[in-house]
DRENMI-924563 format. One line per field, with one value per residue (C-alpha): x, y, z; residue in three letters. Coordinates in nm, 2 decimals. Each point is the difference from the previous one (the first is absolute). Layout:
# DRENMI-924563
xx [X, ...]
yy [Y, ...]
zz [Z, ...]
rodo [ala, ...]
***
This chain:
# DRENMI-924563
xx [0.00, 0.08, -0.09, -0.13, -0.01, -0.33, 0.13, -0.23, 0.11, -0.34, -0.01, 0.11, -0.03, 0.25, 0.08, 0.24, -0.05, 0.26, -0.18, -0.05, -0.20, 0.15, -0.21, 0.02, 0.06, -0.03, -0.38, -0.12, 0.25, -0.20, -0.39, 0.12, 0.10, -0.35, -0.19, 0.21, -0.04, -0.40, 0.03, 0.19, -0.25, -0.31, 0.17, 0.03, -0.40, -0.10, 0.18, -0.20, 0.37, 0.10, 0.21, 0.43, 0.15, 0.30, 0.09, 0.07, 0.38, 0.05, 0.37, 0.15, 0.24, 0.28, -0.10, -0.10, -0.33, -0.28, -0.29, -0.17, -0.35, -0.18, -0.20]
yy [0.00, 0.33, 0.32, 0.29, 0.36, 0.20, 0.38, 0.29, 0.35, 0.23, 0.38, 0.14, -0.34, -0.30, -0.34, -0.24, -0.37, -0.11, -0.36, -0.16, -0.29, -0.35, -0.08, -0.32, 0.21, 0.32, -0.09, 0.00, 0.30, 0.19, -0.14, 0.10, 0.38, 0.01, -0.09, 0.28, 0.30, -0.12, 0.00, 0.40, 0.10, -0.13, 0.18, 0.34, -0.06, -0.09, 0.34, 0.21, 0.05, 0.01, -0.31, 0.02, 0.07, -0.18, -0.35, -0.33, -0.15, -0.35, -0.08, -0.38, -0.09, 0.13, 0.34, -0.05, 0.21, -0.32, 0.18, 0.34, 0.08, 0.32, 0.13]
zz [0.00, -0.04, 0.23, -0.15, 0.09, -0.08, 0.01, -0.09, -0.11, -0.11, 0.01, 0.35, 0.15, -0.03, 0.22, 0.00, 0.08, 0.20, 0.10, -0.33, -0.03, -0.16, -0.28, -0.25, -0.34, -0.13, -0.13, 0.39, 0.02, -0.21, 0.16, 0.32, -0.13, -0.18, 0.33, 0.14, -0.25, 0.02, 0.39, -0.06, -0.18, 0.20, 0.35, -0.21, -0.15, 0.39, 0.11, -0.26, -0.16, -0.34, -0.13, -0.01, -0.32, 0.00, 0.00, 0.22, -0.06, 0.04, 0.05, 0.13, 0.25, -0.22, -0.04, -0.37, -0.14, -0.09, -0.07, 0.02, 0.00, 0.02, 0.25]
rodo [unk, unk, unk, unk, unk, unk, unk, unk, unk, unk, unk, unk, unk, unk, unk, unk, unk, unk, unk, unk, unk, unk, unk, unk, unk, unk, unk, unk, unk, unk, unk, unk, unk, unk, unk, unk, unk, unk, unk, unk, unk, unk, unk, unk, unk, unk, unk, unk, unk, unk, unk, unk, unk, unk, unk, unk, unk, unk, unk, unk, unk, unk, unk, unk, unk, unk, unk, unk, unk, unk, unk]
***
């Protein structure tokens, strides 16, 4: 397995994930980041806020960019 790291960098706002998770292949890497933008975006909706323009950065255990998705 490998452990990914889901960082997010949007307008004023960013985070780093310094707790990966291990995941089986870059396939569930990229489920588990979808289920995480949607879970972004559903807070900001709750909050009456408008949604992040940015993007959520998946990098592995070696520090190499996987996948990016937008916000």
């Amino acid at each position: 397995m490998t452990r990914y790291y889901f960082n997010v960098s949007a307008e004023n706002e960013s985070g780093t994930d310094l707790v990966g998770i291990d995941l089986p292949s870059l396939e569930a890497a990229r489920h588990h980041a979808i289920s995480q933008v949607t879970e972004l975006w559903a807070e900001r909706l709750l909050l009456g806020k408008q949604p992040l323009a940015g993007w959520l950065e998946v990098v592995d255990d070696e520090a190499r960019a996987a996948l990016r998705l937008p916000l």
